[in-house]
N, C-alpha and C positions, 0 to 999 in steps of 0.2 A: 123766168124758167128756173125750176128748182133742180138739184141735183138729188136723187133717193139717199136716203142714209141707212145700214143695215148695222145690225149688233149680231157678232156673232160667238157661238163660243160651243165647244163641246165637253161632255158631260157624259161617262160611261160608252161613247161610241158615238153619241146620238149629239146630233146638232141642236143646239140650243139657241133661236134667233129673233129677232124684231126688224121691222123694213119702216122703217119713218114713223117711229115713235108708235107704231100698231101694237098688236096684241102680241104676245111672249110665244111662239111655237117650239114643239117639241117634234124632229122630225131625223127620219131616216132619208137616205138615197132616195130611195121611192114614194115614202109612206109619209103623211103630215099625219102623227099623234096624236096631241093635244095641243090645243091655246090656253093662256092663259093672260090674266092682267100685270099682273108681275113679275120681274124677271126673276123673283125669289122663289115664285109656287114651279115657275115651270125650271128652275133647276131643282128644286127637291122633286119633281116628278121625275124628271131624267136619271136623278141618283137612283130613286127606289125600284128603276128599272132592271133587268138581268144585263149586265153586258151584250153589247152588241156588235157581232160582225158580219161584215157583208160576207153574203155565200157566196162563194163559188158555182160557176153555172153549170148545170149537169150536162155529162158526157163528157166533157173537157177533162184531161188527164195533165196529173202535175208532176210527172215522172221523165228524168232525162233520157232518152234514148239515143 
């Protein structure tokens, strides 16, 4: 039995990871990006991206009352 190995690391907002030696992803919360073979290509992908942050869910108000 093997145990999974993950590589993880973030980059402009965005998660930058590999799971047992696989493919290089470029991923949000929700959204898987891009793969890649290197872990080199898929962090220059992540930098040349805009900044990224999670939105906020609409209706919800951020105001103390």
């Amino acid at each position: 039995m093997s145990i999974p190995v993950m590589n993880k690391m973030h980059m402009n907002g965005y998660d930058v990871l590999s799971v047992n030696n696989g493919p290089w992803r470029v991923c949000t919360q929700g959204d898987r990006l891009a793969s890649f073979g290197s872990r080199e290509e898929a962090l220059a992908y992540a930098a040349s991206l805009p900044g990224y942050k999670k939105r906020s869910v609409r209706g919800q108000s951020h105001t103390a009352t």
